[in-house]
C-alpha positions as CSV (number, residue, x, y, z in Angstrom):
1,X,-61.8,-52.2,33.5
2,X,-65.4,-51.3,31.9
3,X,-64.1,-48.5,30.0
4,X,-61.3,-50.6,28.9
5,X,-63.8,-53.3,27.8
6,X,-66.2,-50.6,26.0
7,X,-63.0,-49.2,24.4
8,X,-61.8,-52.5,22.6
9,X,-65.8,-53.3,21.7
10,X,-65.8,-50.0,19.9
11,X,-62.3,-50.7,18.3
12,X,-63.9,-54.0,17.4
13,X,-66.9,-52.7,16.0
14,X,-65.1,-50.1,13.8
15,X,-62.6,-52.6,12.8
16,X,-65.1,-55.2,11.7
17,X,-67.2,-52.3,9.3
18,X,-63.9,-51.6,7.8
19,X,-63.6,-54.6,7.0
20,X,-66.5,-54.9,5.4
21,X,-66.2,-51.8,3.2
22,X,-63.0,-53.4,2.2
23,X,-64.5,-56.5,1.4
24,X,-67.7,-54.9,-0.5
25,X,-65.0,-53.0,-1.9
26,X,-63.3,-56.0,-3.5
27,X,-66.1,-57.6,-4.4
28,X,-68.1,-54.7,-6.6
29,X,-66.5,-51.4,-6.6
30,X,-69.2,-49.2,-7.6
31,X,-72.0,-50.6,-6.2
32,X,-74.1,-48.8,-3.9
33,X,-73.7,-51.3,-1.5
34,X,-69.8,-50.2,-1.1
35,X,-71.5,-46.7,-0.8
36,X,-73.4,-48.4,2.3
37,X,-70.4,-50.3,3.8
38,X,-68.2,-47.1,3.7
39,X,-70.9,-44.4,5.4
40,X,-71.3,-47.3,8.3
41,X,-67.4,-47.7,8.4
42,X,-66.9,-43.9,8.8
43,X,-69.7,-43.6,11.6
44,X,-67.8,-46.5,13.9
45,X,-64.2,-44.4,13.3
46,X,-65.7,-41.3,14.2
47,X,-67.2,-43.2,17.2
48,X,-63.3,-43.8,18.5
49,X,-61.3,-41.7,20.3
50,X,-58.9,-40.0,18.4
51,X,-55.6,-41.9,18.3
52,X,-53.3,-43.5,16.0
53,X,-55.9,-46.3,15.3
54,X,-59.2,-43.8,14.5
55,X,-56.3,-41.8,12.3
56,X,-55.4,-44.7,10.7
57,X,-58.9,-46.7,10.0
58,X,-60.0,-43.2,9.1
59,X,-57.1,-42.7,7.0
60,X,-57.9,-46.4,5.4
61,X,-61.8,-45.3,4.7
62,X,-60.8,-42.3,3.0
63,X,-58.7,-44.5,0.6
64,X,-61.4,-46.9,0.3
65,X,-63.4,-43.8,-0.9
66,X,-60.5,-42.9,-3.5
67,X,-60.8,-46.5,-5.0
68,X,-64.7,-46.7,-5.3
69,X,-65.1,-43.4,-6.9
70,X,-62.5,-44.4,-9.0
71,X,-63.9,-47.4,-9.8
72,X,-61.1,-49.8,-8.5
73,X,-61.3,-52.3,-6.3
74,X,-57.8,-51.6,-5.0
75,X,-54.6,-49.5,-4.9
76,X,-51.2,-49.5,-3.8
77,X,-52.2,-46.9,-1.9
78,X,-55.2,-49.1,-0.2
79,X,-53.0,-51.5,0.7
80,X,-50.1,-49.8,2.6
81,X,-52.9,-48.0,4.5
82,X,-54.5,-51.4,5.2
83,X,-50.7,-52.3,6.2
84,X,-51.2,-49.3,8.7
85,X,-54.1,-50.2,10.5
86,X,-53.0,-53.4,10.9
87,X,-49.9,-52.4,12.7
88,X,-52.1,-50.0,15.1
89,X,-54.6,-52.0,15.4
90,X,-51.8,-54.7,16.7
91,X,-50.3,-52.0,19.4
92,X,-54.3,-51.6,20.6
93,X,-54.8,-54.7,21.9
């Protein structure tokens, strides 16, 4: 049960920085503070074990990436992977 618990608190945890590399993301795309919000959102994926969910928030930073060095503040692209997560992050819990 304790390993179950730290498991969803670390699927929480990364969840929640991806988030807000999404939503620094939105908000300014080429501000250092997306640069910020994306190195803290890969550190929590990387924390995971590997699985569909750390492939797909991992696969969902990386696009994140694409967009602010691109200057965007979205893609198709970002939102099908967000679509992704979503959907494992739904068969996680």
């Amino acid at each position: 049960m304790a390993t179950k618990a730290a498991a969803m608190g670390s699927l929480h945890w990364a969840a929640h920085a991806v988030d807000t590399a999404i939503g620094a993301l939105r908000a300014e795309p080429t501000s250092r503070a997306v640069t910020d919000a994306l190195h803290r959102a890969e550190v929590a994926v990387s924390a995971l074990p590997s699985g569909l969910v750390s492939t797909t928030l991992g696969r969902l930073v990386d696009t994140a990436w694409d967009c602010h060095l691109a200057g965007q503040d979205s893609s198709a692209r970002l939102v099908a992977q967000r679509g992704a997560a979503a959907r494992a992050m739904r068969l996680a819990s």
